[in-house]
Backbone of each chain as ProteinMPNN parsed JSONL, in Angstrom:
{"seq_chain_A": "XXXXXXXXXXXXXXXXXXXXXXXXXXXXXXXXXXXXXXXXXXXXXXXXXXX", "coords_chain_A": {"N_chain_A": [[8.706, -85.419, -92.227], [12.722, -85.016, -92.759], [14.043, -82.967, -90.208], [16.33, -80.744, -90.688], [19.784, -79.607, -89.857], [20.631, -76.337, -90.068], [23.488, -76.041, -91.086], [26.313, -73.289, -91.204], [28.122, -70.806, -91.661], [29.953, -69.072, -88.634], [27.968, -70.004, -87.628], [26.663, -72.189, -84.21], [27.826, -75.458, -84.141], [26.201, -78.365, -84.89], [25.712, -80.861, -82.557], [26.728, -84.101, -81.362], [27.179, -87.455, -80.548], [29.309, -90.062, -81.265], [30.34, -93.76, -81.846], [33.612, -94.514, -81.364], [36.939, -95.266, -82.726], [40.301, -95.335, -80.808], [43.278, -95.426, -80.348], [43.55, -98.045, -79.962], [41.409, -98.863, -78.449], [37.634, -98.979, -78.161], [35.619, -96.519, -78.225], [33.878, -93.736, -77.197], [32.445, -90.59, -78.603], [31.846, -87.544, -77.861], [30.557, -84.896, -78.63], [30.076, -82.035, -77.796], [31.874, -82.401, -75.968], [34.033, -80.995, -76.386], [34.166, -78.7, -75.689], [35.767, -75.527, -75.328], [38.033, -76.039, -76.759], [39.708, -76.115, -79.84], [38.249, -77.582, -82.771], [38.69, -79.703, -85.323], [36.771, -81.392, -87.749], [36.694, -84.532, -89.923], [35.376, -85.398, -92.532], [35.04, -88.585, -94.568], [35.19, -90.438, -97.144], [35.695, -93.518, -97.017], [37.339, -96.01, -95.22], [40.604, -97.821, -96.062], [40.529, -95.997, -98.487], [42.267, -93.225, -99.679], [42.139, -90.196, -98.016]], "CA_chain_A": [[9.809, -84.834, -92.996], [13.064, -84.634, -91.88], [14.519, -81.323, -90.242], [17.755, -80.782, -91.531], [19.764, -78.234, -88.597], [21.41, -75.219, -91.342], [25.335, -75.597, -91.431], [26.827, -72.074, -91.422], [30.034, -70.499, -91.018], [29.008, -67.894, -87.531], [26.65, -70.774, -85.968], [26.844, -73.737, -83.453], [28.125, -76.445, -84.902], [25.492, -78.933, -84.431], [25.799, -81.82, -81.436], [26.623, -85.048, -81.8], [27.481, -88.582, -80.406], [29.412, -91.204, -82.337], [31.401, -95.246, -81.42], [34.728, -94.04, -81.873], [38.299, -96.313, -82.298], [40.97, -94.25, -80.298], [44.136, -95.829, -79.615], [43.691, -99.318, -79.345], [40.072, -99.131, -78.001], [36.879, -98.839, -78.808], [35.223, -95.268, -77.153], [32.317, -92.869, -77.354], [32.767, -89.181, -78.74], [30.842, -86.155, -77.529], [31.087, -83.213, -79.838], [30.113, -81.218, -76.548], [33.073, -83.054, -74.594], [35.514, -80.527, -76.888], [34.26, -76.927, -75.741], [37.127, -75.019, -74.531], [39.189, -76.483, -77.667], [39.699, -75.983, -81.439], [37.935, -78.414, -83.071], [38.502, -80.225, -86.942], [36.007, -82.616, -87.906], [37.418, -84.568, -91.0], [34.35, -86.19, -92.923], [35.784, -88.674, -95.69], [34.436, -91.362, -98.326], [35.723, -94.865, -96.652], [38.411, -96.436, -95.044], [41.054, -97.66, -97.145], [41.079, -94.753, -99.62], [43.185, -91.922, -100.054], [41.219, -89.19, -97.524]], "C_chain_A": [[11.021, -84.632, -92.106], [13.45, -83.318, -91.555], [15.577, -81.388, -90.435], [18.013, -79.312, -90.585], [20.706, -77.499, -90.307], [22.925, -75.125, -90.608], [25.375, -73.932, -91.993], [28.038, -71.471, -90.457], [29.786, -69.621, -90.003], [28.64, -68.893, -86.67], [27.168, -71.919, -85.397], [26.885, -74.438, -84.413], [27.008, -78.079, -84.257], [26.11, -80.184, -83.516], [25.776, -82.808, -82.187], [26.963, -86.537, -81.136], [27.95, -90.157, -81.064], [30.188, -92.45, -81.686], [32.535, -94.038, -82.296], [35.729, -95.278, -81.861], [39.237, -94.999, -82.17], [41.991, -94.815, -79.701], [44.368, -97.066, -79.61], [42.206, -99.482, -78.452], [39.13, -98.395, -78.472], [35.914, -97.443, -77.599], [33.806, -94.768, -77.362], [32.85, -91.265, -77.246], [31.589, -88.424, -78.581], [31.317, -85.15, -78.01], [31.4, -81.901, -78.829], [30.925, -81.16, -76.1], [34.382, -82.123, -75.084], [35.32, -79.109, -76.808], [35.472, -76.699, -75.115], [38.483, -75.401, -75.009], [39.069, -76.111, -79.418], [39.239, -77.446, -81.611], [38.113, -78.886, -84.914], [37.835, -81.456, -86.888], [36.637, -82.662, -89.482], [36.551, -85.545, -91.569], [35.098, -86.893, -94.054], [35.088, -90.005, -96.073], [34.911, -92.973, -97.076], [37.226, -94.924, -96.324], [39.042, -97.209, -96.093], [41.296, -97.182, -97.993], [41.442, -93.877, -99.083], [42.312, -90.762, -99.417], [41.718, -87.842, -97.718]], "O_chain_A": [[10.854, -84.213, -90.96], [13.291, -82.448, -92.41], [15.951, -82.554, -90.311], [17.248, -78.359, -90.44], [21.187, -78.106, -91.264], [23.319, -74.298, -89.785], [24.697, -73.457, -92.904], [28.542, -71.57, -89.338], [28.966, -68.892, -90.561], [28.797, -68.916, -85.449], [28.02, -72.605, -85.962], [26.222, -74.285, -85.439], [27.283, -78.66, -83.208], [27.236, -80.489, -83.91], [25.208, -82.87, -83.277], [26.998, -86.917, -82.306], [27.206, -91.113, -81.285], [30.844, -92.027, -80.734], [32.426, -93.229, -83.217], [35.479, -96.234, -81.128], [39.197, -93.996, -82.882], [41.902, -94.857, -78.474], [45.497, -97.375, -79.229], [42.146, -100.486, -77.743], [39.357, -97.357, -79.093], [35.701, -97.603, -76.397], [32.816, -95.439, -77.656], [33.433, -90.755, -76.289], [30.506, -88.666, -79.112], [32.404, -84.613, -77.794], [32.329, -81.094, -78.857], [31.238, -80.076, -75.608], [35.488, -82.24, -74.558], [35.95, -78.308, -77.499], [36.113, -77.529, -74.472], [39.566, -75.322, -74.43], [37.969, -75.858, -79.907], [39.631, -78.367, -80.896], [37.494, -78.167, -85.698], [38.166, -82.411, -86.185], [36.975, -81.699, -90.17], [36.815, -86.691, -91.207], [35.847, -86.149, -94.686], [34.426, -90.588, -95.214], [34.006, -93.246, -96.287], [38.12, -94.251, -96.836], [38.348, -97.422, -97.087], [42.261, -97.605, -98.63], [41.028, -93.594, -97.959], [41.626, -90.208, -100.276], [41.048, -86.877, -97.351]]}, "seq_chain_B": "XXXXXXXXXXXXXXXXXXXXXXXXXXXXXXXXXXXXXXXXXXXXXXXXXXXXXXXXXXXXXXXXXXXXXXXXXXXXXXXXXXXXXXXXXXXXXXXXXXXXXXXXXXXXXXXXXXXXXXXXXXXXXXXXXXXXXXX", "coords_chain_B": {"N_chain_B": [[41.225, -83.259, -83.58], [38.846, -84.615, -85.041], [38.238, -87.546, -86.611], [35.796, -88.63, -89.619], [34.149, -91.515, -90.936], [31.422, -93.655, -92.68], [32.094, -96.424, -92.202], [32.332, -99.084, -89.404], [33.88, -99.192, -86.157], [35.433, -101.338, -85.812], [36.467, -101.886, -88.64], [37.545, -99.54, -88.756], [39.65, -99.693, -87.315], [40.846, -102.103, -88.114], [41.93, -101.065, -90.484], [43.464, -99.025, -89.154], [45.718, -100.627, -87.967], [46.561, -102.229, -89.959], [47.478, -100.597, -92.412], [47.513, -97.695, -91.384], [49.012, -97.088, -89.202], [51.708, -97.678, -90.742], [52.122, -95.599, -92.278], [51.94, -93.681, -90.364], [53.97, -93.518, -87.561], [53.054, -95.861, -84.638], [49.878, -95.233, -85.385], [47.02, -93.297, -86.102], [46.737, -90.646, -84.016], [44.159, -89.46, -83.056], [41.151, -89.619, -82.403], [38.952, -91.705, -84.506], [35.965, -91.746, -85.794], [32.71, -93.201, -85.832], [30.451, -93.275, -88.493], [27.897, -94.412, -89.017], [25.229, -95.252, -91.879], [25.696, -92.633, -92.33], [24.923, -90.386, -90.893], [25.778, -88.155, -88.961], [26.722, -87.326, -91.292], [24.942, -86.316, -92.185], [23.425, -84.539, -91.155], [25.601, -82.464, -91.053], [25.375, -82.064, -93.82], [27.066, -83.269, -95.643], [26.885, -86.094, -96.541], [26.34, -87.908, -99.135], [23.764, -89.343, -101.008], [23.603, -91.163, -102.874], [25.814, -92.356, -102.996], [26.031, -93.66, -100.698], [28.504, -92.953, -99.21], [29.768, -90.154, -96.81], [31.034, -87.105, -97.921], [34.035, -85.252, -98.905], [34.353, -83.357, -95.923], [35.267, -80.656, -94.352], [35.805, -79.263, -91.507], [36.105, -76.491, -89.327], [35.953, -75.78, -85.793], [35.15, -73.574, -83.214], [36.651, -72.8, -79.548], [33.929, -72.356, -78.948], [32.418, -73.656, -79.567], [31.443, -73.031, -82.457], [30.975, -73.067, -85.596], [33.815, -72.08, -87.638], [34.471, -72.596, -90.111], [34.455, -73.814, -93.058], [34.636, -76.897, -95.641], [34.227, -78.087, -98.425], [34.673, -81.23, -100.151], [34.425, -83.577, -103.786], [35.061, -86.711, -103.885], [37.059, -87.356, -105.284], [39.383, -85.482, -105.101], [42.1, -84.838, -102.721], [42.302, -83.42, -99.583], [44.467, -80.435, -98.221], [46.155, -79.911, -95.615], [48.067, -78.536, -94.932], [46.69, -75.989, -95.132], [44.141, -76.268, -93.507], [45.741, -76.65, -91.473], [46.939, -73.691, -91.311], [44.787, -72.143, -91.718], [43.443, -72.593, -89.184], [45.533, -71.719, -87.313], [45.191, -68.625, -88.03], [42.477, -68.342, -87.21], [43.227, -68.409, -84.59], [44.471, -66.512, -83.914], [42.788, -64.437, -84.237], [40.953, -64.67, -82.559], [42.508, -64.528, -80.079], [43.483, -62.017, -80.232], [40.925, -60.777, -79.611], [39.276, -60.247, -81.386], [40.219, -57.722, -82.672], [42.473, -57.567, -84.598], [42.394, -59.062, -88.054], [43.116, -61.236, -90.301], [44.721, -60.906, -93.47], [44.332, -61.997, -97.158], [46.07, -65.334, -98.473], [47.499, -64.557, -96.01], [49.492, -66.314, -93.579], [51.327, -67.497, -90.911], [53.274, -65.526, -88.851], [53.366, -63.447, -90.899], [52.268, -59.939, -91.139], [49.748, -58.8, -89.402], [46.159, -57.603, -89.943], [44.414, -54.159, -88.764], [41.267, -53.555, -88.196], [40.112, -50.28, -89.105], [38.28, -46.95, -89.275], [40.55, -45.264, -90.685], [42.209, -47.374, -91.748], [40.408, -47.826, -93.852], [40.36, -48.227, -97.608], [43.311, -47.966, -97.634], [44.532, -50.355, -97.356], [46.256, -51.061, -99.425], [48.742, -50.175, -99.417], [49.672, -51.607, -97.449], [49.185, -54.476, -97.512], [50.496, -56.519, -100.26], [49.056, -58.269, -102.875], [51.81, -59.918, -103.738], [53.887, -60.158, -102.197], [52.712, -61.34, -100.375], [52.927, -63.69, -101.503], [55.493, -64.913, -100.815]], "CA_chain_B": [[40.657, -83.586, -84.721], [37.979, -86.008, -84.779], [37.644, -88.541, -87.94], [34.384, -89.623, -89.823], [33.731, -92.22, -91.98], [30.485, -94.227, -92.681], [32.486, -97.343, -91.918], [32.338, -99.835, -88.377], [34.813, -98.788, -85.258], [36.072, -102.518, -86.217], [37.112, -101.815, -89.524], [38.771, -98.311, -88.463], [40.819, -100.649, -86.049], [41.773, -102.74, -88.578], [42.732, -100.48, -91.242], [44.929, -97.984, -88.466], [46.192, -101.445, -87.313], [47.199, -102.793, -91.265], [47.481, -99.307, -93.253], [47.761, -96.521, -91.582], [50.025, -97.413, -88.879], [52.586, -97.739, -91.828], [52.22, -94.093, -92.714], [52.173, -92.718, -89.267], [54.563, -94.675, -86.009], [51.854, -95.893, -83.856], [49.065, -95.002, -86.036], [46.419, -92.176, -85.677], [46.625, -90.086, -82.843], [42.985, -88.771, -82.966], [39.868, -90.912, -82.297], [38.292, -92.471, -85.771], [34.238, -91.614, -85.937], [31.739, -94.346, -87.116], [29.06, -92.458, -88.937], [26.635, -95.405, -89.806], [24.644, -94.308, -92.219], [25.697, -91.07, -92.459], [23.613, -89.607, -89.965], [26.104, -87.118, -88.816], [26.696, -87.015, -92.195], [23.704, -85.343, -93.192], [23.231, -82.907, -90.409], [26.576, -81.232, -91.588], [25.481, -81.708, -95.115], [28.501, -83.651, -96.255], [26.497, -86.935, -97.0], [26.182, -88.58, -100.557], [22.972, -90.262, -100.945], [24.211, -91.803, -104.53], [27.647, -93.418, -103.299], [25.69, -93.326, -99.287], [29.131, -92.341, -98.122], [30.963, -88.834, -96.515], [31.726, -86.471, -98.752], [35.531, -85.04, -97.896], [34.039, -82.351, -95.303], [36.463, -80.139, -93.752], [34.663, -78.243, -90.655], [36.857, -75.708, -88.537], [34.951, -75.844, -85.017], [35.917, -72.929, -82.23], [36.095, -73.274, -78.766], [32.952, -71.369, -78.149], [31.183, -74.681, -80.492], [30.77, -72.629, -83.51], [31.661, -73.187, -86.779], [34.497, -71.009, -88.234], [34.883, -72.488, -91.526], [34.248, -75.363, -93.511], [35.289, -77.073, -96.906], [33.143, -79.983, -98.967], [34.909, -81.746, -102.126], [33.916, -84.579, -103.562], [35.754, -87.522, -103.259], [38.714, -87.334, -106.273], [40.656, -84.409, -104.473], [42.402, -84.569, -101.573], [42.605, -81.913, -99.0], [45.23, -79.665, -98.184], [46.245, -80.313, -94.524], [48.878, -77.265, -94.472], [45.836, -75.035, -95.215], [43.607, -76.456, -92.518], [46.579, -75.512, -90.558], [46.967, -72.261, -91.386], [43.192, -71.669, -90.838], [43.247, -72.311, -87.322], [46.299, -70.435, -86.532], [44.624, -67.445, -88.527], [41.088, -68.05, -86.352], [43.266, -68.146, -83.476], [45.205, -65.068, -83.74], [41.764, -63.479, -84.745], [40.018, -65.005, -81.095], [43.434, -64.094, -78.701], [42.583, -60.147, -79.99], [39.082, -60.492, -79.314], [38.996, -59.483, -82.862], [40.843, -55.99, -83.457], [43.544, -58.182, -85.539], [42.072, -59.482, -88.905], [44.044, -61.662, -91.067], [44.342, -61.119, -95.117], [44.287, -62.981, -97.841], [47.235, -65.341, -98.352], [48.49, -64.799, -95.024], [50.362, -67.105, -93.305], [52.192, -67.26, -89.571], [54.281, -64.343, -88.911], [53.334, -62.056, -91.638], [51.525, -58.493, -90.426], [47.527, -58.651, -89.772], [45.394, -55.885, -90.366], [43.663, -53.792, -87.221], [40.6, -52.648, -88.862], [39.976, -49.159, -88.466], [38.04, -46.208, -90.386], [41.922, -45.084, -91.411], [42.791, -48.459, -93.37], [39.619, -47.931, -95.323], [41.298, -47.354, -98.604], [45.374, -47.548, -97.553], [45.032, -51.827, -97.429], [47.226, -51.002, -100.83], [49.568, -49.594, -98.174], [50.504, -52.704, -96.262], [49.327, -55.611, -98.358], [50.287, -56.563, -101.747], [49.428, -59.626, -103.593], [53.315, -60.33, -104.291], [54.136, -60.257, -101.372], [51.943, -62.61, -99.316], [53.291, -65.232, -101.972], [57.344, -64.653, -100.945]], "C_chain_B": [[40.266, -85.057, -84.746], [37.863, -86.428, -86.559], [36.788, -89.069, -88.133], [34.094, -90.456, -90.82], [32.406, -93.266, -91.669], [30.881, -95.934, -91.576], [32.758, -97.418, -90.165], [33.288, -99.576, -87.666], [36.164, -99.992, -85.732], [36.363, -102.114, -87.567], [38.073, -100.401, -89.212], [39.621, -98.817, -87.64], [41.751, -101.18, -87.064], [42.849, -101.776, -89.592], [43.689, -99.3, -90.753], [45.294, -99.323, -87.96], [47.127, -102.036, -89.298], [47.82, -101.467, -92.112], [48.347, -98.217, -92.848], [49.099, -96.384, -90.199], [51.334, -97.411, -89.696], [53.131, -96.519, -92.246], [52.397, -93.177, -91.772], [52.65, -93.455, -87.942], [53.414, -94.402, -85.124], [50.707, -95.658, -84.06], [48.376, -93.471, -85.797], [46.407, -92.006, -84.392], [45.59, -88.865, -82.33], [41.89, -89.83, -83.139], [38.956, -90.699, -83.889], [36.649, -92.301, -85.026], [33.98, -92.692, -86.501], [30.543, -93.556, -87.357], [28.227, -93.483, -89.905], [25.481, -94.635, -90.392], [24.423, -92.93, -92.396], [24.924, -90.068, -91.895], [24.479, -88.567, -89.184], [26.349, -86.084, -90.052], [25.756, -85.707, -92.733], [23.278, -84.606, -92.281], [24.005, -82.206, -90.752], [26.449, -81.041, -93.229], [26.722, -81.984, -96.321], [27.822, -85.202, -96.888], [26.054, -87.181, -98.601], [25.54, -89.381, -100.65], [23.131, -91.571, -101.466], [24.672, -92.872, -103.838], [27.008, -94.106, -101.338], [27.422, -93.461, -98.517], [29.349, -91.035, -97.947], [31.26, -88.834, -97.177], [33.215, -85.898, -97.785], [35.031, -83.911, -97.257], [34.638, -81.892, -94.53], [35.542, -79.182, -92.723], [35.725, -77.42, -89.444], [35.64, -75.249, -86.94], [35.593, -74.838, -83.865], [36.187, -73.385, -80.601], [34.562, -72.702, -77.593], [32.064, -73.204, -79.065], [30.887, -74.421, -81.8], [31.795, -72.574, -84.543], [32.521, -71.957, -87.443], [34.478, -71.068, -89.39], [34.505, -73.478, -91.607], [34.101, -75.547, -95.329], [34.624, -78.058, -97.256], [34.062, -80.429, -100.316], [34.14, -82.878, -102.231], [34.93, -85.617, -103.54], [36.768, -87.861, -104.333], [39.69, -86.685, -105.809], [40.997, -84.952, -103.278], [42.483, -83.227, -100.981], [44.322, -81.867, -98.61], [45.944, -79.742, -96.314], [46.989, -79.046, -93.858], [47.663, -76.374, -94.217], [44.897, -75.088, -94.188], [44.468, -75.823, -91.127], [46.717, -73.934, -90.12], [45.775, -71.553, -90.831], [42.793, -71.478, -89.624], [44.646, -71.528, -86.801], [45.887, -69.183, -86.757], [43.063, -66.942, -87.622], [41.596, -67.689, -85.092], [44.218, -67.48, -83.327], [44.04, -64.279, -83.306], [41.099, -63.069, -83.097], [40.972, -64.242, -80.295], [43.51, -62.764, -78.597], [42.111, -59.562, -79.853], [38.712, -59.475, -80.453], [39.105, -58.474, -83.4], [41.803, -56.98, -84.213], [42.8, -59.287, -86.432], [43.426, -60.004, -89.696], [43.924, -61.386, -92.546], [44.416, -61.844, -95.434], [45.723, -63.36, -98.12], [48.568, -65.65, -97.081], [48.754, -66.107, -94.187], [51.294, -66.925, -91.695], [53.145, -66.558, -89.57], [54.498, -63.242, -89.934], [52.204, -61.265, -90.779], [50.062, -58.988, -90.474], [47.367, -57.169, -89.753], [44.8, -55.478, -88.878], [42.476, -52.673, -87.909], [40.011, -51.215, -88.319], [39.699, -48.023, -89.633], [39.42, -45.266, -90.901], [42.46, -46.436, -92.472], [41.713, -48.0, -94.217], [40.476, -47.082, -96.319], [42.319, -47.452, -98.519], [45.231, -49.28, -97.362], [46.196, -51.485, -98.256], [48.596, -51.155, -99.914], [50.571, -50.919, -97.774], [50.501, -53.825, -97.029], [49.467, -55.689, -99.899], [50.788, -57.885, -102.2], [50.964, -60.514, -103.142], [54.014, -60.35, -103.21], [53.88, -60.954, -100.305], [52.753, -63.481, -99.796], [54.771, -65.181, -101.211], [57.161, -66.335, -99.741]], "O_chain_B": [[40.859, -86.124, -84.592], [37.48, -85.696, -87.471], [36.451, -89.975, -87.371], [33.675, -89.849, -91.805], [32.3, -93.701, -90.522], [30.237, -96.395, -90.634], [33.186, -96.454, -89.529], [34.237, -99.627, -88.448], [37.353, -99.74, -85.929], [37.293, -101.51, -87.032], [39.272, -100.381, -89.49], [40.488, -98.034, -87.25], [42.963, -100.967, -87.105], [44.078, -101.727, -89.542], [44.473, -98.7, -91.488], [45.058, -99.088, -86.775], [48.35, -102.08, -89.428], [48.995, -101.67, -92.416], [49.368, -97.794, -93.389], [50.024, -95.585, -90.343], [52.236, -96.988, -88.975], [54.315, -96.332, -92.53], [52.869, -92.064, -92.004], [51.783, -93.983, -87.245], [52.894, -93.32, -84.852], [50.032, -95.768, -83.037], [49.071, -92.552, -85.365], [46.142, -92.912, -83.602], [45.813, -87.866, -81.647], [41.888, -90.736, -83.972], [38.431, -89.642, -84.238], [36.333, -92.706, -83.907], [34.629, -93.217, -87.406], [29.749, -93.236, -86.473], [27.988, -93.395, -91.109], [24.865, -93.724, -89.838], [23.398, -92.267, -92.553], [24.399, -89.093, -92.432], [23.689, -87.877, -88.54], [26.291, -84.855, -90.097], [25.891, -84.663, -93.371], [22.516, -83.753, -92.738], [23.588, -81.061, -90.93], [27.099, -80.221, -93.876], [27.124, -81.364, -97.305], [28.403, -85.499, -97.932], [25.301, -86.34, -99.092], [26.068, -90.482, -100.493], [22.944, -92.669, -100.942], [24.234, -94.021, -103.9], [27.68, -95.009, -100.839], [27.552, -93.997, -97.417], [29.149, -90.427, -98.998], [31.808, -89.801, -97.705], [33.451, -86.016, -96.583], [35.185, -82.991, -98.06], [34.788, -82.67, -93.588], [34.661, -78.448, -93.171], [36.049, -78.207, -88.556], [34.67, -74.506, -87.089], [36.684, -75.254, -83.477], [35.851, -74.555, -80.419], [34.29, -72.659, -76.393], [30.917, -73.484, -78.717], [30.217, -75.227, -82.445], [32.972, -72.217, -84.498], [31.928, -70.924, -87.752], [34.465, -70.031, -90.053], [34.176, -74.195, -90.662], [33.649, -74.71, -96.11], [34.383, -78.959, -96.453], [33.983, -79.826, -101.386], [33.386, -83.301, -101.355], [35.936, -85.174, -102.985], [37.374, -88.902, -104.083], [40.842, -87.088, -105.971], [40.12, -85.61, -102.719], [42.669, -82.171, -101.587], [45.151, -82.776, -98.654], [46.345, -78.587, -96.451], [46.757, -78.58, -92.742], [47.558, -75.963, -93.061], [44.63, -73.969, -93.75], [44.164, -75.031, -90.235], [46.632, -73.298, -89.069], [45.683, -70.736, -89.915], [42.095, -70.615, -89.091], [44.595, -70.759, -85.842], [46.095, -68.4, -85.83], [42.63, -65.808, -87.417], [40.962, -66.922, -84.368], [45.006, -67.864, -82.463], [44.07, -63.568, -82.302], [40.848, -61.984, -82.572], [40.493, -63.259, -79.731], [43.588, -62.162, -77.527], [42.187, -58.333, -79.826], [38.128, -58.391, -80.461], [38.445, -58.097, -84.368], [40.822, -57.07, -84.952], [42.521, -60.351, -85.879], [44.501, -59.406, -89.734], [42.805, -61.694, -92.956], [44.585, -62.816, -94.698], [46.612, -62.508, -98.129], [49.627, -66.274, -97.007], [47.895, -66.977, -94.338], [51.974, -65.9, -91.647], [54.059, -66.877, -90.331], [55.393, -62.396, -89.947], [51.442, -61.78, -89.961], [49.433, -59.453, -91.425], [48.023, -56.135, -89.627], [44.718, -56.301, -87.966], [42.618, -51.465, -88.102], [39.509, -51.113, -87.199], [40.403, -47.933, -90.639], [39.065, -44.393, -91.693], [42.942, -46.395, -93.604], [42.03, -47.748, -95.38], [41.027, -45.988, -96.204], [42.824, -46.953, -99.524], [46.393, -49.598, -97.108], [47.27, -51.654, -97.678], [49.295, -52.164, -99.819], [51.791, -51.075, -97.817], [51.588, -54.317, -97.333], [48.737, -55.075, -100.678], [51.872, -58.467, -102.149], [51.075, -61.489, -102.399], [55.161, -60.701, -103.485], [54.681, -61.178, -99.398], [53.405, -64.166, -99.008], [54.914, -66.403, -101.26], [58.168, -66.895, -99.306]]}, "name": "protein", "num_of_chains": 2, "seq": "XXXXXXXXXXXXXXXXXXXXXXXXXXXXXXXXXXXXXXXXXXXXXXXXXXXXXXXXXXXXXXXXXXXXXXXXXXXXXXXXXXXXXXXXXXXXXXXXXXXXXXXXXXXXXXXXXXXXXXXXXXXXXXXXXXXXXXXXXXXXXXXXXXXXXXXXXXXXXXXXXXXXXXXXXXXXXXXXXXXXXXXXXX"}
C-alpha cells in the first residue's frame, strides 16, 4: 500500500527531487536546496494552458 | 518559486521558448518542475488520477521547510497571483516578530497588525473594521 506523507498547514513540507528547465538549461531541483528562503510551489494541469 | 507540471523538461523548454517568452521578456525566471507521473503530485495531494495531471496547487513553503499555507482548485480557475503575494508578505511580517504581530483578515501591506494580547480580547472592534480593510 502506498504511504501517502499528510500535507498540513504547521508541518514540513515534504522533500523532493525533480529534472527541472531553468533558463536555457536543463537542471535538477532540491526542495531541501531552498531552506533559508520563502518558498511557492506552483502545481498546474499542463503546459500550454492557462495556469 | 518553483513550477510543476506533469509534462517533460523538453516540452517546458519549448513552450517558455514559443509561448511564454511572449508574455514575459526572456521568459520564466524560475526553474519549470517535471512531475512525471505526478509523483510529487500525489505526496502534496494535488494529483488527478481521472485527467493524471496537477491539480492548480498553490503551497506557501517557509524558510524553516514548513508549510504556511496552501490552495488546490481544479483546473477552470485561475489563481490569484496578487494574493499569493500578499500571503507571503503577511507570513513574513508574522516570522520578522517572532510572532507578537498577527495579521487580520483582508489585510494588506502597510495597514496596522494586531499584537495579540489578553487586552485585545474583545476591543478587535476597536482597531479593525470590515470597511475599512476594503479602502
Amino acid at each position: 500500500m502506498e504511504v501517502r506523507t499528510m500535507i498540513k498547514a504547521g508541518k514540513p513540507a515534504p522533500d523532493f527531487s525533480a529534472p527541472a528547465y531553468y533558463q536555457g538549461r536543463f537542471t535538477h531541483v532540491e526542495l531541501s536546496r531552498y531552506r533559508e528562503q520563502w518558498v511557492v510551489l506552483y502545481f498546474y494541469g499542463g503546459d500550454y494552458t492557462f495556469v | 518559486m518553483l513550477s510543476l507540471s506533469v509534462d517533460s523538461v523538453y516540452v517546458h523548454k519549448v513552450w517558455n521558448e514559443s509561448e511564454l517568452s511572449k508574455m514575459v521578456p526572456g521568459g520564466v525566471p524560475f526553474p519549470m518542475l517535471s512531475d512525471p507521473g505526478g509523483k510529487i503530485g500525489r505526496e502534496y495531494n494535488v494529483y488527478n488520477e481521472d485527467t493524471a495531471v496537477d491539480l492548480r496547487g498553490t503551497f506557501i513553503i517557509d524558510p524553516d521547510g514548513v508549510i504556511q499555507g496552501y490552495q488546490v482548485l481544479t483546473s477552470v480557475v485561475g489563481r490569484s497571483t496578487d494574493e499569493i503575494i500578499r500571503l507571503i508578505h503577511a507570513f513574513q511580517i508574522v516570522r520578522e516578530s517572532k510572532e507578537k504581530e498577527f495579521t487580520p483578515a483582508d489585510w494588506k501591506p502597510g495597514m496596522m497588525v494586531l499584537k495579540p494580547a489578553v487586552e485585545l480580547v474583545g476591543r478587535v472592534w476597536e482597531m479593525w473594521k470590515p470597511d475599512r480593510s476594503r479602502e
